[in-house]
C-alpha positions in Angstrom: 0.0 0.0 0.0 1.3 3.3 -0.9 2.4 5.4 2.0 0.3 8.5 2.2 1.2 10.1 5.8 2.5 12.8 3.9 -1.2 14.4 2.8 -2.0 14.7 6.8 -0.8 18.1 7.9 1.4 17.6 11.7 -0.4 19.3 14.5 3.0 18.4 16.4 5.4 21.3 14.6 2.7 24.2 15.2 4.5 27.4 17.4 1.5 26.7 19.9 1.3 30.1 22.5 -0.1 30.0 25.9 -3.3 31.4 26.6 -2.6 34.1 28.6 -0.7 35.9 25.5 -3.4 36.1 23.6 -5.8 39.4 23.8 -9.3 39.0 24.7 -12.8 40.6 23.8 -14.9 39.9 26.8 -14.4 39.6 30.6 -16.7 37.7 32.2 -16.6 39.3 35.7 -16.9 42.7 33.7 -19.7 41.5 31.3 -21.5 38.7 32.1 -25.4 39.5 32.5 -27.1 39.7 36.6 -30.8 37.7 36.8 -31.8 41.2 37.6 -30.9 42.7 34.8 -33.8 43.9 32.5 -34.1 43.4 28.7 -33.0 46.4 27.0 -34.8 46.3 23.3 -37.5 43.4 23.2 -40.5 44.1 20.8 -44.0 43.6 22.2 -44.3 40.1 20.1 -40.6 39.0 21.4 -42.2 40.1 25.0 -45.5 37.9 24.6 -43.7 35.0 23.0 -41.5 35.2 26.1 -44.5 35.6 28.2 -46.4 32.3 26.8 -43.0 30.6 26.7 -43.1 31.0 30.3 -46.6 29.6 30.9 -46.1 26.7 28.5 -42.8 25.8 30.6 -44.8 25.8 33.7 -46.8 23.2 32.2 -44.6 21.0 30.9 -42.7 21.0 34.3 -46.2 20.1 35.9 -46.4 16.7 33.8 -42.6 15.8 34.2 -42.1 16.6 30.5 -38.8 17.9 29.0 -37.9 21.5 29.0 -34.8 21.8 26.6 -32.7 24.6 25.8 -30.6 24.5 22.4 -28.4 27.6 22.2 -25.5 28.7 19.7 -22.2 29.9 21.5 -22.7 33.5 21.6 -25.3 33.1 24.3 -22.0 32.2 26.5 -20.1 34.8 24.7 -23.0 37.5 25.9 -22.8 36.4 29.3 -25.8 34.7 29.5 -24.2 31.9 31.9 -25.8 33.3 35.4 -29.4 33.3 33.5 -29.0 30.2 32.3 -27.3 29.2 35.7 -30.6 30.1 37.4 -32.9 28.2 35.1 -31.8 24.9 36.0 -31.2 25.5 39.8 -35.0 26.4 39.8 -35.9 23.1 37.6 -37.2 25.2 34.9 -34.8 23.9 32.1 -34.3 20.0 32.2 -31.4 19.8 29.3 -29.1 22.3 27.9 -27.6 21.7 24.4 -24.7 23.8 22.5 -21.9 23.3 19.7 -18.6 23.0 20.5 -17.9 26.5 20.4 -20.2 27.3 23.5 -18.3 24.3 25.5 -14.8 25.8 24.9 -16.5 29.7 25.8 -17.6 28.0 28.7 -14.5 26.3 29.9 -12.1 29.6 29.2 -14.6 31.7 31.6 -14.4 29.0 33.7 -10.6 28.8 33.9 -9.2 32.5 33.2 -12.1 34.8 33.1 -11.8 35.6 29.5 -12.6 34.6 25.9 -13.6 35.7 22.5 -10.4 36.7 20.2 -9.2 38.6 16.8 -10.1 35.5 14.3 -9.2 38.2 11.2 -6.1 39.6 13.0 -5.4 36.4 14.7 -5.5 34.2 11.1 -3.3 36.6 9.1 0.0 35.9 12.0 -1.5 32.3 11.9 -1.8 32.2 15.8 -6.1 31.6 15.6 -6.8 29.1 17.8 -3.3 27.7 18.9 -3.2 28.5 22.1 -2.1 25.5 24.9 -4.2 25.5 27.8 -8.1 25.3 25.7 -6.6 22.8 23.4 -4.7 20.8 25.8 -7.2 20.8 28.9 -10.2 20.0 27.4 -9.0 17.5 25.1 -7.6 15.9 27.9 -10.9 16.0 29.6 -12.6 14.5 27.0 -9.9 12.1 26.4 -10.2 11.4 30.0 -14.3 11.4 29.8 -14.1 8.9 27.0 -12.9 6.4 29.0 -14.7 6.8 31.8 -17.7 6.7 29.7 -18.8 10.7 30.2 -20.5 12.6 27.6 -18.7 15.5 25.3 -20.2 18.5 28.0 -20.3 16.1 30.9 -16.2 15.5 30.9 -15.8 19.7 30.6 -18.1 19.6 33.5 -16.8 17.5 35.7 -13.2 18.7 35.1 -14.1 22.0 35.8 -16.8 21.1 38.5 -13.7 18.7 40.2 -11.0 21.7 39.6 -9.0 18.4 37.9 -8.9 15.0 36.4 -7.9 11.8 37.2 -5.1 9.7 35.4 -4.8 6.6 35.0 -1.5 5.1 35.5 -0.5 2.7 31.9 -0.1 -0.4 33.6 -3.9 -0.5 34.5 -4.8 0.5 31.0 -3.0 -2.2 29.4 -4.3 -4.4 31.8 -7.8 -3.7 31.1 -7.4 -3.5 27.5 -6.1 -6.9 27.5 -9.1 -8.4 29.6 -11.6 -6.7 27.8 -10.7 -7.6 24.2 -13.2 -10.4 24.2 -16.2 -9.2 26.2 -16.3 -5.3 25.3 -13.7 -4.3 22.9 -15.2 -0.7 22.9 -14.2 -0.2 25.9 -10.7 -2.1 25.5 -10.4 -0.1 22.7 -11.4 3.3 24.6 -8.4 2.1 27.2 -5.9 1.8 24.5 -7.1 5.1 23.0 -6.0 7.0 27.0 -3.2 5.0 26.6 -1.9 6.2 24.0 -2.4 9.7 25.0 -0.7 9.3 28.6 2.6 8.0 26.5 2.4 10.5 23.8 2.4 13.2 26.7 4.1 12.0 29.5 1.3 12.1 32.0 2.1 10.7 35.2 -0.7 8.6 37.1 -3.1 10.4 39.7 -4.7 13.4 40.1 -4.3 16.3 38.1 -5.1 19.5 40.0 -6.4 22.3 37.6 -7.7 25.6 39.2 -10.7 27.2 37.4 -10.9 30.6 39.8 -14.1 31.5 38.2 -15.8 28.3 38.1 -18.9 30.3 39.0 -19.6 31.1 35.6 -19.1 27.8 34.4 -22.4 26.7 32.8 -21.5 22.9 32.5 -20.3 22.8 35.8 -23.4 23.9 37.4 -25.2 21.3 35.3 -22.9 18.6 36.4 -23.3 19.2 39.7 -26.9 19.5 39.7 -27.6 16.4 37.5 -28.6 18.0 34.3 -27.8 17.0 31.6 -25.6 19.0 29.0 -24.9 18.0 25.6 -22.2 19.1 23.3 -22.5 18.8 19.9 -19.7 19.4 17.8 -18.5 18.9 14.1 -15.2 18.2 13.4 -12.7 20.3 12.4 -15.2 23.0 13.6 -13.8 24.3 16.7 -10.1 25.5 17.8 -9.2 22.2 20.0 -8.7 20.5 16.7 -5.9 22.6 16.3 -3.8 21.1 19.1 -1.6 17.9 19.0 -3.7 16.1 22.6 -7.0 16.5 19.9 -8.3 12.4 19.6 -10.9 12.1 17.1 -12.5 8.9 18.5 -12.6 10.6 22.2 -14.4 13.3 20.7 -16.4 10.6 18.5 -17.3 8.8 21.4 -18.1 11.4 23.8 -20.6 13.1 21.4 -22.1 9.8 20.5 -23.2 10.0 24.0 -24.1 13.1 24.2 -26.7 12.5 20.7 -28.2 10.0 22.6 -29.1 11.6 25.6 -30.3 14.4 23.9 -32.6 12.0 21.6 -33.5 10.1 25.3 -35.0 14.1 26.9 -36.7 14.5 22.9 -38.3 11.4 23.7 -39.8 12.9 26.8 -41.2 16.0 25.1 -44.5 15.5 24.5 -46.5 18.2 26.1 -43.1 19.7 26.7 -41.3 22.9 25.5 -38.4 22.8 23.1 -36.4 26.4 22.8 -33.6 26.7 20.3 -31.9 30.2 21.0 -29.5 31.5 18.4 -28.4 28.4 16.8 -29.3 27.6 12.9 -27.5 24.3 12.4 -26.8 22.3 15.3 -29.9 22.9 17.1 -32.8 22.0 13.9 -30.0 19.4 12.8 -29.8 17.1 15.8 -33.5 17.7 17.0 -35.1 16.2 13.6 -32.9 13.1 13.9 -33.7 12.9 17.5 -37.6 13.3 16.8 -37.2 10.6 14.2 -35.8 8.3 16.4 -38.2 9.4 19.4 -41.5 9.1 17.3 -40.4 5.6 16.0 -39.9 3.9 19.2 -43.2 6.1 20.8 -45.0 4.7 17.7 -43.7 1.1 18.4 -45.4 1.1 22.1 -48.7 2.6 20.6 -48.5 6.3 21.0 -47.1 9.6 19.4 -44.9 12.3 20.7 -47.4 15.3 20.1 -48.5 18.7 22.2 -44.8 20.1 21.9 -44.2 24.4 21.6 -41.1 24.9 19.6 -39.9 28.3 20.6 -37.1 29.5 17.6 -35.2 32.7 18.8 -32.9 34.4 16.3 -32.4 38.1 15.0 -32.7 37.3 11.6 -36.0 38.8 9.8 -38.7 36.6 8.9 -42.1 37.4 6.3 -43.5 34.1 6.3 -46.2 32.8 8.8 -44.4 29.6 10.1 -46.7 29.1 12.3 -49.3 27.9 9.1 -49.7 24.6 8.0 -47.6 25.1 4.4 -43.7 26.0 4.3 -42.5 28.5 1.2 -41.7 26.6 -2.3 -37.8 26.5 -3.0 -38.3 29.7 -5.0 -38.9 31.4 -1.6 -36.0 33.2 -0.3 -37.7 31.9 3.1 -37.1 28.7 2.2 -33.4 29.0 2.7 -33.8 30.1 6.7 -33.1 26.1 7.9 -33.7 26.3 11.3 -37.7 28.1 10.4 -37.6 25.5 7.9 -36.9 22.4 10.1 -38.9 23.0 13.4 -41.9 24.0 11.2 -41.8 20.2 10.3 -41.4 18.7 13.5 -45.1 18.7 14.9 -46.5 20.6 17.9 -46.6 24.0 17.9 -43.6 25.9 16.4 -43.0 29.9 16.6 -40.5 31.9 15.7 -39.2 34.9 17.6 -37.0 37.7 16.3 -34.9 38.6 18.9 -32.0 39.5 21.2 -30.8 36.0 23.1 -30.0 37.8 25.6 -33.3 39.9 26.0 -35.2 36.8 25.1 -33.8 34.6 27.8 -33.9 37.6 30.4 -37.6 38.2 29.5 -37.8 34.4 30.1 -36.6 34.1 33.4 -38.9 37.3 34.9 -42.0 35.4 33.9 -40.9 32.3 35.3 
């Protein structure tokens, strides 16, 4: 077989900076938005959406039904964590769901205060992205959740919840690799995977203390330690960690597997619940039809149907049509194009769309509830 190694570009000779040279955009101490603080430019039908948002939630909590919240990574850029923070310590919100651009926000204000960075200025010197500490601490952390068989979110949260992770020593991974070949080679094969990542990088066994002095913002933290679940949905080659050399594409293959799952397993549960997808027009519509597939199949198999859902869709892009009718624009229809109107409009219940703010949306939100 011909070699080919040479058409794979080598993460291992990038000049990779620490994270503390690089400038910064937003302070979370500085900028990160109170409860208290009021929407600042909500229209009246933004205001009454969040108003029967509200209402509908309170319902769906009152028959145990799921209460999901999809949102885009900008809602973490904003400062949006202590809202959201305060949504699932009151049981309002039973699942939170973002791309893997909100989990690595969420880890760097969890760990230095700070994120958000010059992409244009940062590409032309190309230092975008390479920076040591996001890419090498939570790649570990999902290396290290992929073994212990943690979701994509749930490893970030624990690592940062924990202030650390725990290393195995290679002896033991060895070991178990060899005695689970037969019986579950997933997880042999999930054992050799840390292996190699504790040789490539010299980690010695135990545990690995890592501060996060503002921990208090960390949004998957707080869902870790209350039992919530949060789901991380990323695409590869998407996000800066697959910049750095400690990036394992089958941790982060396994780890979101999970993480698809459990979201499907809280779709399942959504009948007469509320689904709200702030600020997010691919990942959110994307993995919520293919969970509602899979949902309404097996609800289907046992005799009944997934139905009575409100579909709340929140972005600030404008929108003529009347989604809310039973027929969708023809493919000649600019409105066509808007995916995430597109996709919810299809997925039964009730579906609205609101033009608006995340931020003022989700404050609006939380008053009424």
């Amino acid at each position: 077989m011909a070699d080919r190694s040479h058409n794979y570009l080598d993460r291992s000779l990038l000049r990779i900076k620490p994270l503390s040279d690089r400038e910064n955009k937003v302070e979370i101490r500085r900028d990160h938005v109170p409860v208290s603080a009021d929407p600042r430019n909500l229209s009246e039908a933004a205001d009454e959406a969040a108003r029967t948002a509200a209402a509908d939630i309170r319902r769906a909590r009152e028959r145990s039904a799921s209460v999901i919240l999809a949102f885009g990574a900008h809602t973490i850029k904003n400062g949006l964590s202590p809202v959201l923070i305060d949504l699932i310590e009151r049981g309002w919100v039973t699942h939170l769901a973002t791309n893997g651009a909100g989990i690595i926000h969420d880890w760097e204000f969890a760990f230095q205060g700070k994120s958000s960075e010059d992409v244009r200025r940062n590409v032309a010197v190309g230092q975008f992205g390479i920076w040591d500490e996001t890419g090498y601490y939570i790649n570990l952390a999902i290396n290290v959740g992929a073994w212990e068989g943690l979701g994509y979110g749930e490893s970030v949260g624990s690592f940062v919840s924990r202030q650390g992770l725990d290393i195995p020593d290679s002896a033991s991974l060895v070991a178990t690799a060899a005695d689970r070949m037969e019986r579950d080679p997933l997880s042999a094969a999930a054992a050799l995977d840390l292996l190699s990542v504790v040789r490539r990088f010299s980690l010695g066994p135990g545990f690995l203390a890592v501060p996060h002095p503002f921990g208090q913002f960390g949004l998957q933290a707080a869902a870790f330690r209350l039992g919530v679940p949060f789901t991380g949905h990323p695409m590869f080659g998407h996000d800066i960690i697959y910049e750095h050399p400690m990036n394992l594409g089958s941790a982060i293959g396994r780890t979101a597997e999970r993480d698809f799952l459990s979201f499907a397993h809280s779709v399942s549960a959504i009948s007469d619940g509320v689904y709200l997808s702030v600020g997010s027009a691919v990942m959110s519509p994307m993995i919520f039809e293919k969970s509602m597939s899979m949902a309404q199949n097996l609800a289907i198999q046992q005799g009944r149907r997934i139905e009575n859902h409100a579909i709340y869709v929140v972005d600030l892009a404008e929108s003529q049509w009347d989604w809310e009718s039973s027929s969708e624009p023809s493919p000649s229809d600019p409105a066509y194009y808007l995916r995430y109107c597109k996709t919810f409009s299809r997925m039964g219940g009730r579906m609205s769309y609101v033009q608006a703010d995340n931020r003022d949306f989700l404050l609006a939100l939380s008053h009424y509830l």
